[in-house]
N, CA, C and O atoms as a GROMACS GRO file, in nm:
protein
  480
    1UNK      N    1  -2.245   1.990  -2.800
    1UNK     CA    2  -2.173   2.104  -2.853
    1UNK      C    3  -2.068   2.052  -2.949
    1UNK      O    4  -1.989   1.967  -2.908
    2UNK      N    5  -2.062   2.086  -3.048
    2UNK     CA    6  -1.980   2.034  -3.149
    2UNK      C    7  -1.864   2.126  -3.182
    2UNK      O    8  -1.854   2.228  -3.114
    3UNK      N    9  -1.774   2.105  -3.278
    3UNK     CA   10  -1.671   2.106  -3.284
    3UNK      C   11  -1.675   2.277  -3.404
    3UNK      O   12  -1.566   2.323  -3.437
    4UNK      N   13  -1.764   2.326  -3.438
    4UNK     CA   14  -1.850   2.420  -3.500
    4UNK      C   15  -1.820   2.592  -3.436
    4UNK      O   16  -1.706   2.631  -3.409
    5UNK      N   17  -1.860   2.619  -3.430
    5UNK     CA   18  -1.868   2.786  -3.394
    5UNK      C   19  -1.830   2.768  -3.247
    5UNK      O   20  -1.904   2.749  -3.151
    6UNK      N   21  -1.721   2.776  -3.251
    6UNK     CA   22  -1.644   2.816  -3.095
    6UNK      C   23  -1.616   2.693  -3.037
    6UNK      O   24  -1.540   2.704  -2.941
    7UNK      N   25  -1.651   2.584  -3.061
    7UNK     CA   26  -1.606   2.516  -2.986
    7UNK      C   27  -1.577   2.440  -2.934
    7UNK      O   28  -1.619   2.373  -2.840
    8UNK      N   29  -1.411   2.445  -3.060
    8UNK     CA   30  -1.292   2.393  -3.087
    8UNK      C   31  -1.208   2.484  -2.957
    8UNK      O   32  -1.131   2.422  -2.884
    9UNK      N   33  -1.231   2.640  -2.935
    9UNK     CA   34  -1.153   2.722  -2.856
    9UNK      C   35  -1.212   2.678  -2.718
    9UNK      O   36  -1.134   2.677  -2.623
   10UNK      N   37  -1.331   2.644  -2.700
   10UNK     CA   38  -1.358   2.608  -2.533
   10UNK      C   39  -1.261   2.533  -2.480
   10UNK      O   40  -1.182   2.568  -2.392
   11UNK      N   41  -1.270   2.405  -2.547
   11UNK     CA   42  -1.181   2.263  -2.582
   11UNK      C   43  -1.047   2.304  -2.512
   11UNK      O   44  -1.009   2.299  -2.395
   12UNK      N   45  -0.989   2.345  -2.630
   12UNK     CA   46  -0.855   2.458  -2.609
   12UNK      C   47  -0.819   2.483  -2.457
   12UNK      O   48  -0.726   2.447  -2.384
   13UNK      N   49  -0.910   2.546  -2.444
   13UNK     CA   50  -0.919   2.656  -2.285
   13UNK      C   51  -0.936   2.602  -2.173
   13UNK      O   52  -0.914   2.661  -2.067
   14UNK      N   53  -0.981   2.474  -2.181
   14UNK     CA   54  -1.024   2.391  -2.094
   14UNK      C   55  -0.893   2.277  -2.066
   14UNK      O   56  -0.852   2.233  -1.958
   15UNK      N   57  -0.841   2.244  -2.226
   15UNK     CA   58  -0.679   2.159  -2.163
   15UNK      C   59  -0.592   2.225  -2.135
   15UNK      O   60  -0.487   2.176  -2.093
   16UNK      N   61  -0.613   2.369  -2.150
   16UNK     CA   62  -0.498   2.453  -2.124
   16UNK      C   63  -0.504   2.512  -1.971
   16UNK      O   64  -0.408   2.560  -1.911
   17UNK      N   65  -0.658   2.496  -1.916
   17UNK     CA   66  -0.693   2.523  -1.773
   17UNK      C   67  -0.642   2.385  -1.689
   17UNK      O   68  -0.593   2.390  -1.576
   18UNK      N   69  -0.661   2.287  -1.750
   18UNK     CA   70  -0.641   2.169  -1.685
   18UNK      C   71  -0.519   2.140  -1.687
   18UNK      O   72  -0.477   2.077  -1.590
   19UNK      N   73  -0.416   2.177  -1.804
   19UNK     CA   74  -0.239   2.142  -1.774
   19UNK      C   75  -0.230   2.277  -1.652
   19UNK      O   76  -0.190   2.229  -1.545
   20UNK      N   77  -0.249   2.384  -1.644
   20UNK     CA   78  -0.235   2.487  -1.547
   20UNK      C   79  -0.252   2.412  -1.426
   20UNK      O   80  -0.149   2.377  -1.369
   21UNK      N   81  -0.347   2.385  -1.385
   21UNK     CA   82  -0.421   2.300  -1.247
   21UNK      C   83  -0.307   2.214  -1.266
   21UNK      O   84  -0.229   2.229  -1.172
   22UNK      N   85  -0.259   2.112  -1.369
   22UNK     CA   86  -0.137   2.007  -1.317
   22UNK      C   87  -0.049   2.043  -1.256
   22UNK      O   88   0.005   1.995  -1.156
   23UNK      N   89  -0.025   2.156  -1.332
   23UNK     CA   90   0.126   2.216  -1.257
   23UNK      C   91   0.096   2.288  -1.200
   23UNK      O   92   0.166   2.380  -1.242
   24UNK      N   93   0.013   2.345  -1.090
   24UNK     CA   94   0.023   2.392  -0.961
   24UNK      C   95   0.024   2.265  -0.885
   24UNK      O   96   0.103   2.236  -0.795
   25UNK      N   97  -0.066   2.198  -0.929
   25UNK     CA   98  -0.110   2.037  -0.832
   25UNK      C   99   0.066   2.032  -0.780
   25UNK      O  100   0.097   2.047  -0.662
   26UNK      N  101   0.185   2.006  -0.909
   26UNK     CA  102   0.288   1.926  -0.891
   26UNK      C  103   0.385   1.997  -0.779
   26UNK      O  104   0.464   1.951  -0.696
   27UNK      N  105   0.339   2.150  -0.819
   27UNK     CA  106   0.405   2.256  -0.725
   27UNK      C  107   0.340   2.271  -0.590
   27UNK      O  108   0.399   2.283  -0.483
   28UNK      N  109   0.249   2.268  -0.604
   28UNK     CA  110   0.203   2.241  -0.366
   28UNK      C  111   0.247   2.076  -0.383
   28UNK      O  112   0.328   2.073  -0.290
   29UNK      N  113   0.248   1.965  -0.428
   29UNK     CA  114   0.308   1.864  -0.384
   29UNK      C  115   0.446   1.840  -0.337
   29UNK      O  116   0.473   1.769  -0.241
   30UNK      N  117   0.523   1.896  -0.400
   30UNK     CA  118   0.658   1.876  -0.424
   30UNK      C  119   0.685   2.036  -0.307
   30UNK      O  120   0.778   2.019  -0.227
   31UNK      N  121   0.630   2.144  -0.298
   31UNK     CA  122   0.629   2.268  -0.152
   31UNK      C  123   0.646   2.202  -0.026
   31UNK      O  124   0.724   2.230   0.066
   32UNK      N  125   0.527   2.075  -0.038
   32UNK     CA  126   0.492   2.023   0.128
   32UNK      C  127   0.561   1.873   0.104
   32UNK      O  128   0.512   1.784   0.172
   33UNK      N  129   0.646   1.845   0.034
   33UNK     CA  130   0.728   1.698   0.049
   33UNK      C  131   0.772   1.700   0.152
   33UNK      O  132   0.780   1.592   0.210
   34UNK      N  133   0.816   1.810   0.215
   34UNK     CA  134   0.953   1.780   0.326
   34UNK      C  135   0.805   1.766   0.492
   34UNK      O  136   0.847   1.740   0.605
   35UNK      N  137   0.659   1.789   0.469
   35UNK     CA  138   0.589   1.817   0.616
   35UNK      C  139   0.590   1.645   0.676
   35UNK      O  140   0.615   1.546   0.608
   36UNK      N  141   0.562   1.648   0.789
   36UNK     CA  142   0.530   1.524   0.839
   36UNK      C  143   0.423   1.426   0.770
   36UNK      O  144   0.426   1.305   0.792
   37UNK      N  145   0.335   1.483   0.690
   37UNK     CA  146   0.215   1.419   0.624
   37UNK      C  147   0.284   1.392   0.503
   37UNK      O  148   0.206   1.406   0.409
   38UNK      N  149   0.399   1.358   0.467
   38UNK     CA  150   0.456   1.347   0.322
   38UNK      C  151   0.434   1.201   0.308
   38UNK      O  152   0.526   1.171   0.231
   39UNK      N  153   0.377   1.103   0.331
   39UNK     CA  154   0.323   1.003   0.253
   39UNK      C  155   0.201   1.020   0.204
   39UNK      O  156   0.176   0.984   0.089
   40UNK      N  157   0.091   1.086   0.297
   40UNK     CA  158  -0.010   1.113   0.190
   40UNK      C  159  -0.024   1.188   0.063
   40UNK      O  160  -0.093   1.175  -0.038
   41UNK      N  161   0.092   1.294   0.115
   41UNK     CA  162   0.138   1.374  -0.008
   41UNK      C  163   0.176   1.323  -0.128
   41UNK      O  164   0.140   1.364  -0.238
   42UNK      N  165   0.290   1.182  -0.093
   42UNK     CA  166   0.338   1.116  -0.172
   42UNK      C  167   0.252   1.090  -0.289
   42UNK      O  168   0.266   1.116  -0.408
   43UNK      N  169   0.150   1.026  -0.214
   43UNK     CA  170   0.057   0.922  -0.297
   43UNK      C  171  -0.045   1.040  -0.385
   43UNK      O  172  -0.113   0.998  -0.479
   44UNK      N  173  -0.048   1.201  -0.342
   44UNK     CA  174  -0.127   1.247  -0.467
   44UNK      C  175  -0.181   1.314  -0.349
   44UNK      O  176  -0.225   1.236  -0.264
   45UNK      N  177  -0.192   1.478  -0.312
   45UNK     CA  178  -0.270   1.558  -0.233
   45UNK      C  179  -0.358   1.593  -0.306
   45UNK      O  180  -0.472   1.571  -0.263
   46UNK      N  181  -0.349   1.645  -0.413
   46UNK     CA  182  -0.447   1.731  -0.546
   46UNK      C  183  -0.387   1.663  -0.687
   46UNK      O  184  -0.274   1.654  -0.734
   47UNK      N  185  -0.512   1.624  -0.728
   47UNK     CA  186  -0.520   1.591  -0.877
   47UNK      C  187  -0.579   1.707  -0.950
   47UNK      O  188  -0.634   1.806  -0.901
   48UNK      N  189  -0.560   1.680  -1.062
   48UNK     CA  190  -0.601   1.790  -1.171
   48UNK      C  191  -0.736   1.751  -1.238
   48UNK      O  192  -0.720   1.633  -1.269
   49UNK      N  193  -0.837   1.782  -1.269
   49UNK     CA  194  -0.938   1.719  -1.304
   49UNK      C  195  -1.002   1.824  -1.388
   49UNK      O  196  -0.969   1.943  -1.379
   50UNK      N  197  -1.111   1.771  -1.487
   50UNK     CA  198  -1.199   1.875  -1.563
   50UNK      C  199  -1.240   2.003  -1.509
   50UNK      O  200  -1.303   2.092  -1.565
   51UNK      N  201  -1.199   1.997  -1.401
   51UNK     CA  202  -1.351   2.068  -1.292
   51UNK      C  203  -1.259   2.182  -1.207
   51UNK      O  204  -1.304   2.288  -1.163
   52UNK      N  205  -1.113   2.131  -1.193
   52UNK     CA  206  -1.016   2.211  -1.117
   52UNK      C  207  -0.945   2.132  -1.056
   52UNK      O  208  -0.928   2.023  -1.112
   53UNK      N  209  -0.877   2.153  -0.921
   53UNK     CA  210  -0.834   2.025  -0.824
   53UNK      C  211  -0.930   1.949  -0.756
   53UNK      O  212  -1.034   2.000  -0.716
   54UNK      N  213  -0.907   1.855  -0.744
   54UNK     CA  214  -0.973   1.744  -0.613
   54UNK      C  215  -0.854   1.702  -0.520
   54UNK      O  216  -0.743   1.653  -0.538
   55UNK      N  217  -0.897   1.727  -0.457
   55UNK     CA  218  -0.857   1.680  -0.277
   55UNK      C  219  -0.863   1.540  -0.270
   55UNK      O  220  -0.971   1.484  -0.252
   56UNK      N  221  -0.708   1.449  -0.288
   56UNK     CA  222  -0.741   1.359  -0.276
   56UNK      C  223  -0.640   1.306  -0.160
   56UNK      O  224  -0.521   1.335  -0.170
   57UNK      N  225  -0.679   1.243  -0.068
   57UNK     CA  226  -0.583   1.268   0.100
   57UNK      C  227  -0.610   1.106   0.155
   57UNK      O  228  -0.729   1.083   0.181
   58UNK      N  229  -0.540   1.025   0.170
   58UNK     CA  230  -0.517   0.910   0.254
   58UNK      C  231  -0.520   0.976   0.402
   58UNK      O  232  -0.438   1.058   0.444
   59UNK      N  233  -0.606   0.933   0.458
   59UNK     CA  234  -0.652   0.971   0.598
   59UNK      C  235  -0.583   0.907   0.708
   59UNK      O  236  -0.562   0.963   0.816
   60UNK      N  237  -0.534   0.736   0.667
   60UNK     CA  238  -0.392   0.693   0.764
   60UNK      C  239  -0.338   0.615   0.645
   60UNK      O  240  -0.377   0.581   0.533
   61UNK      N  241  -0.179   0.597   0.753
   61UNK     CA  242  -0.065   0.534   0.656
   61UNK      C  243  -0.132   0.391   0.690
   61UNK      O  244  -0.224   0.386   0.772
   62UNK      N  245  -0.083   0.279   0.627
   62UNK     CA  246  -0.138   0.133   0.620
   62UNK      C  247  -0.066   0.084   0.784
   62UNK      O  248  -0.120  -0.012   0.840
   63UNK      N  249   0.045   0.148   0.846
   63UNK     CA  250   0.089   0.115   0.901
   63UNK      C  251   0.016   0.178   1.039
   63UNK      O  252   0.023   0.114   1.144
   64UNK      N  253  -0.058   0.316   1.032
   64UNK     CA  254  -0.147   0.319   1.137
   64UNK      C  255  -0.288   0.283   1.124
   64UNK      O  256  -0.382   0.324   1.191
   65UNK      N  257  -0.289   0.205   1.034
   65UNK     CA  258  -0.465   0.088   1.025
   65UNK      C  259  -0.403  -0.002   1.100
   65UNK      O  260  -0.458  -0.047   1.200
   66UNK      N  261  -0.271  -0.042   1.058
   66UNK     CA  262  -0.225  -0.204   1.130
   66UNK      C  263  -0.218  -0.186   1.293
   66UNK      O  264  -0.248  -0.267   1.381
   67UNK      N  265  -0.183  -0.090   1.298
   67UNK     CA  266  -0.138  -0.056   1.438
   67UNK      C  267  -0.284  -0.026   1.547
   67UNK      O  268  -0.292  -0.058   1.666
   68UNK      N  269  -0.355   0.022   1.491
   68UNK     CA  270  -0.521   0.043   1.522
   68UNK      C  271  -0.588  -0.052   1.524
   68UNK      O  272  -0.666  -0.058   1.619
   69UNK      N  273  -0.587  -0.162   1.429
   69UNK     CA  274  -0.591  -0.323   1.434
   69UNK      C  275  -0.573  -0.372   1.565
   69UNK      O  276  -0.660  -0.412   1.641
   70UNK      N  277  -0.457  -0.365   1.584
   70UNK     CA  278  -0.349  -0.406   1.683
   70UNK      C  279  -0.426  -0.391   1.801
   70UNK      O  280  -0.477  -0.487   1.860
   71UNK      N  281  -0.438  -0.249   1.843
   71UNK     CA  282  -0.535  -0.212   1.970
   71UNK      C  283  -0.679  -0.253   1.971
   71UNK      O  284  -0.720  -0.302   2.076
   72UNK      N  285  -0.757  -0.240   1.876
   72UNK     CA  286  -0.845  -0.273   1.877
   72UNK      C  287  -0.881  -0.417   1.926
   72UNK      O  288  -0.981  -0.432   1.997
   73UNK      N  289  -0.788  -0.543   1.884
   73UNK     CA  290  -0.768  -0.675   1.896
   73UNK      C  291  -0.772  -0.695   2.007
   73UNK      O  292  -0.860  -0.750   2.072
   74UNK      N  293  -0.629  -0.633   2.055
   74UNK     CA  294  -0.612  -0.648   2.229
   74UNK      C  295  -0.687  -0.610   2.314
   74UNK      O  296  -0.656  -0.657   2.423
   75UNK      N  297  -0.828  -0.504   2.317
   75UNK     CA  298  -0.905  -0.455   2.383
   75UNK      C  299  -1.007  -0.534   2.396
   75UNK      O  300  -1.056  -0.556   2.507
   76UNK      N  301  -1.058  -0.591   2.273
   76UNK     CA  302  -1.163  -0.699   2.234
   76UNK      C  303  -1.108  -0.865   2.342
   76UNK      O  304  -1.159  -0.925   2.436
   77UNK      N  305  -0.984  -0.884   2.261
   77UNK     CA  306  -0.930  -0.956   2.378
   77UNK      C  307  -0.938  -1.003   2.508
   77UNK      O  308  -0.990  -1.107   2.548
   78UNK      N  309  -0.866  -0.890   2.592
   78UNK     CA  310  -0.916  -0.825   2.700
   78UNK      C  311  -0.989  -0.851   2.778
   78UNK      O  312  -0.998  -0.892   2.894
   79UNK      N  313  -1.076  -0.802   2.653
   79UNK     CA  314  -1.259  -0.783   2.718
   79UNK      C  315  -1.323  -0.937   2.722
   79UNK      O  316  -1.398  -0.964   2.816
   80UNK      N  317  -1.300  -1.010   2.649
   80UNK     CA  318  -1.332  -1.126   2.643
   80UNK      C  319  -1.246  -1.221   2.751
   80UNK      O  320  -1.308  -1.312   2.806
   81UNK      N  321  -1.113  -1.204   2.780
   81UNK     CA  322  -1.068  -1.274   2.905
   81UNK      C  323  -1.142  -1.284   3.026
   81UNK      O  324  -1.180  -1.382   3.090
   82UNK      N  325  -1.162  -1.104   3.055
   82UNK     CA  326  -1.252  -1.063   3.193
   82UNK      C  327  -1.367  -1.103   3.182
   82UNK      O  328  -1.411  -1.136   3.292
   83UNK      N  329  -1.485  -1.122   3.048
   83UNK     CA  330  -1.577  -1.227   3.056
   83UNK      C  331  -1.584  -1.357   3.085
   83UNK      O  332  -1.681  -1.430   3.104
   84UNK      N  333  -1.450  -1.380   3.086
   84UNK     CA  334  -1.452  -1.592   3.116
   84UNK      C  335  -1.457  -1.589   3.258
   84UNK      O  336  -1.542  -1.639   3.331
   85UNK      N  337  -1.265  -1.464   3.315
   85UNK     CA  338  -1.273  -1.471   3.434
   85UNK      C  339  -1.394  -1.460   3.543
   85UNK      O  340  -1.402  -1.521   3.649
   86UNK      N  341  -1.494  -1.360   3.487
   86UNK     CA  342  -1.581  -1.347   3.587
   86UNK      C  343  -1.681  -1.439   3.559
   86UNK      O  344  -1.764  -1.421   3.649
   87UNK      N  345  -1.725  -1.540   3.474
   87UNK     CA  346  -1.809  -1.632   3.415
   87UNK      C  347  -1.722  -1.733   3.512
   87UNK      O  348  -1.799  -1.785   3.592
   88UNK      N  349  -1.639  -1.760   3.523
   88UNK     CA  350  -1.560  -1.891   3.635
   88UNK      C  351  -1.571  -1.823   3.781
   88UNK      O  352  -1.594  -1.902   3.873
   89UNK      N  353  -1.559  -1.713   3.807
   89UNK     CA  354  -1.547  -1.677   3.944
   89UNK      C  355  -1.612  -1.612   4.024
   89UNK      O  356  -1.582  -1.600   4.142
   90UNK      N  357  -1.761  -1.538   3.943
   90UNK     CA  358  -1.883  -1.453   4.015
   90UNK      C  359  -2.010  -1.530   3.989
   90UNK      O  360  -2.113  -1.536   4.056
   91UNK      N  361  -1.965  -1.605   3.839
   91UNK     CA  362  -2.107  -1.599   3.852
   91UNK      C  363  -2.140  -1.612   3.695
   91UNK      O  364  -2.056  -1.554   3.625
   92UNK      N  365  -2.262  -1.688   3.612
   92UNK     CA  366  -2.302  -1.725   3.506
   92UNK      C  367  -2.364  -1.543   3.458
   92UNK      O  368  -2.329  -1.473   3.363
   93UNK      N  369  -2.450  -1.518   3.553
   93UNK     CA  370  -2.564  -1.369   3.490
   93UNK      C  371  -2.451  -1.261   3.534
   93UNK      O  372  -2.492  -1.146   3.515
   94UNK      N  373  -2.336  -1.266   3.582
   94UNK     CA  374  -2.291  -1.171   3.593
   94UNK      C  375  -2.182  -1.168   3.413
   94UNK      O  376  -2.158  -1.074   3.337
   95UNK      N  377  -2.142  -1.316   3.406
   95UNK     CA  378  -2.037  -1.340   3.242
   95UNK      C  379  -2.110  -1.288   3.140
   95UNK      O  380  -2.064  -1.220   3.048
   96UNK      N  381  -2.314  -1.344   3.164
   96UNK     CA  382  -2.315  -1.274   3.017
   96UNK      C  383  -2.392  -1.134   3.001
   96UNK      O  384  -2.447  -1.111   2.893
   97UNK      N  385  -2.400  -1.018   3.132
   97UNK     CA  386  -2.380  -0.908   3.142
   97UNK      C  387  -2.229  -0.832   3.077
   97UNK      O  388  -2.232  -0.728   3.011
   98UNK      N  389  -2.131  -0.890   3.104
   98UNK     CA  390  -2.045  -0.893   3.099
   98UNK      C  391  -1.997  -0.898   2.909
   98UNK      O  392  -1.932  -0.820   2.840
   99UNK      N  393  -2.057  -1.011   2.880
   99UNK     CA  394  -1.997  -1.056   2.702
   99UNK      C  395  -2.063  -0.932   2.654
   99UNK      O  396  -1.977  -0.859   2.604
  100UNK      N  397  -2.196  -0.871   2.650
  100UNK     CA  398  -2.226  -0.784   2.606
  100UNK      C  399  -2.094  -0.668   2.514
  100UNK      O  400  -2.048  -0.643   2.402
  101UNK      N  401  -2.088  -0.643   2.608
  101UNK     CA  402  -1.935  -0.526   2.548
  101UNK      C  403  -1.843  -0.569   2.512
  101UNK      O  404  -1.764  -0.482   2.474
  102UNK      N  405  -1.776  -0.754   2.494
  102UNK     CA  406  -1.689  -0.769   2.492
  102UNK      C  407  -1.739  -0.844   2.345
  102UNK      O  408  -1.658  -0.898   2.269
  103UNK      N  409  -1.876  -0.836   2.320
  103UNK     CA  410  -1.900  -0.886   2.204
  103UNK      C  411  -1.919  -0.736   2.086
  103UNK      O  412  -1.887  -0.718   1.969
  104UNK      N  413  -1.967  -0.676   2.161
  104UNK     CA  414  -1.922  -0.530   2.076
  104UNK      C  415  -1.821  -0.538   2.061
  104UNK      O  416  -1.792  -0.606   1.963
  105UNK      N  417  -1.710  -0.482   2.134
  105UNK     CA  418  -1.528  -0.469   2.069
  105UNK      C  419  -1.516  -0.584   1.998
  105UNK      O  420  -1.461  -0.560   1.891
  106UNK      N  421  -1.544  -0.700   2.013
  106UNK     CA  422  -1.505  -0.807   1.906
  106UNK      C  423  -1.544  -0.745   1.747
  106UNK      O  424  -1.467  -0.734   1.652
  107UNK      N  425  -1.714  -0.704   1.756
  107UNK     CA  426  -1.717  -0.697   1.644
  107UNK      C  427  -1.683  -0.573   1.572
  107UNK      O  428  -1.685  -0.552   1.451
  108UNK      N  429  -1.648  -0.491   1.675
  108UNK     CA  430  -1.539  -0.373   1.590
  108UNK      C  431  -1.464  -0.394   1.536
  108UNK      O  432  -1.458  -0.351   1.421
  109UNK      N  433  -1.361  -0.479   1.593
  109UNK     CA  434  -1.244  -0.554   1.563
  109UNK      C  435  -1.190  -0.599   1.444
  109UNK      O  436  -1.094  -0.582   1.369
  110UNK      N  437  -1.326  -0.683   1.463
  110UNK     CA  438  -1.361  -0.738   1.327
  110UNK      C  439  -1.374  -0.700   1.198
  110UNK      O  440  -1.320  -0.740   1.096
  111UNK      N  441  -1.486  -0.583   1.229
  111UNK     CA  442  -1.554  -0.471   1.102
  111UNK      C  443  -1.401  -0.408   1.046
  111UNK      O  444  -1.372  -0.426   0.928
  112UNK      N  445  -1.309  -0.338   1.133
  112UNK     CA  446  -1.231  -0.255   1.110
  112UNK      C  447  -1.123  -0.355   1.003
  112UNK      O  448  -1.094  -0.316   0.890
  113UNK      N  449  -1.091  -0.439   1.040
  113UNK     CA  450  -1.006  -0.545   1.016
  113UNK      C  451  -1.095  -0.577   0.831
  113UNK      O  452  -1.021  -0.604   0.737
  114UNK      N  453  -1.174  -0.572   0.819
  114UNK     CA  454  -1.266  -0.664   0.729
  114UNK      C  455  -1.251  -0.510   0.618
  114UNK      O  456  -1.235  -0.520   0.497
  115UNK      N  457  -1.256  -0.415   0.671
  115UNK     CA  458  -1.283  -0.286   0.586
  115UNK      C  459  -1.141  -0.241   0.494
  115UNK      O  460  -1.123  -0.206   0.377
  116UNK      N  461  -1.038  -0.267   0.631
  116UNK     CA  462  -0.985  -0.194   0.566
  116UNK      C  463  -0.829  -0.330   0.516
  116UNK      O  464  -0.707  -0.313   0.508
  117UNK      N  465  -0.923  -0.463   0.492
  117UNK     CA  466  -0.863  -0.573   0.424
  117UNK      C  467  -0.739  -0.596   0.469
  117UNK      O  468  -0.636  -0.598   0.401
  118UNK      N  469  -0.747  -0.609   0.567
  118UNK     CA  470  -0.636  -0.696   0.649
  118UNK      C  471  -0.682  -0.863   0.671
  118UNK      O  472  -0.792  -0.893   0.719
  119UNK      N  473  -0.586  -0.960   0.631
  119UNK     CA  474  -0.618  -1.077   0.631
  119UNK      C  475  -0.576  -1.134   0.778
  119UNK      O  476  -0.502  -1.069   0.852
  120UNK      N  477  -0.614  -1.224   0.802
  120UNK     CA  478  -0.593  -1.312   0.943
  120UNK      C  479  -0.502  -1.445   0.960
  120UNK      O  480  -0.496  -1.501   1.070
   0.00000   0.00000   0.00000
C-alpha cells in the first residue's frame, strides 16, 4: 500500500491510535503504582504496540526466583542426605529406591536454577 490514494491518512490514524494507546498505557501504569505488584508494574504492565496494548507482566520479582532456588536446593538436599542415611543404615536396594526422587528434585533444582540464570 503506498503512500497514494489514502494512504498517507491510514498512516496518520494509526500513529495517532498508537500515541493514544501510549498514554492510556502511562495512565493504568502510573493508577496501579501504589498496588503490591508495583515492580512488575514498574518494569512495563502494557506497552503500546501497532496492534493496541500487549500485556507485558514479570510473573516473579528476581528475588522470588532466588528465594524458590533457595527451597528448591534445600529439598533436593534433603532428599539426597536421607538417601545416604538410609544407604548406610537399611540397606543398599532400599538407598537406590530411595535416590530415585532425590535425583528428580536435584534435577529440578538444577533446571530451575539453569533457566532462570542463576550462577553457582
Amino acid at each position: 500500500m503506498g503512500v497514494g490514494a489514502g494512504g498517507g491518512h491510514e498512516r496518520e490514524d494509526l500513529l495517532e491510535r498508537r500515541d493514544h494507546v501510549s498514554k492510556r498505557c502511562h495512565h493504568i501504569c502510573a493508577t496501579h503504582a501504589d498496588s503490591p505488584s508495583a515492580p512488575a508494574r514498574a518494569s512495563g504492565l502494557l506497552h503500546a504496540g501497532p496492534f493496541g496494548l500487549t500485556l507485558c507482566v514479570m510473573s516473579k520479582t528476581r528475588t522470588e526466583v532466588l528465594e524458590e532456588s533457595r527451597r528448591k536446593g534445600v529439598l533436593a538436599g534433603g532428599a539426597a542426605a536421607v538417601t545416604v542415611v538410609l544407604g548406610a543404615t537399611v540397606g543398599l536396594p532400599v538407598a537406590v529406591v530411595a535416590a530415585v526422587p532425590s535425583a528428580w528434585l536435584g534435577y529440578r533444582w538444577w533446571k530451575h536454577r539453569a533457566q532462570n540464570g542463576i550462577k553457582f
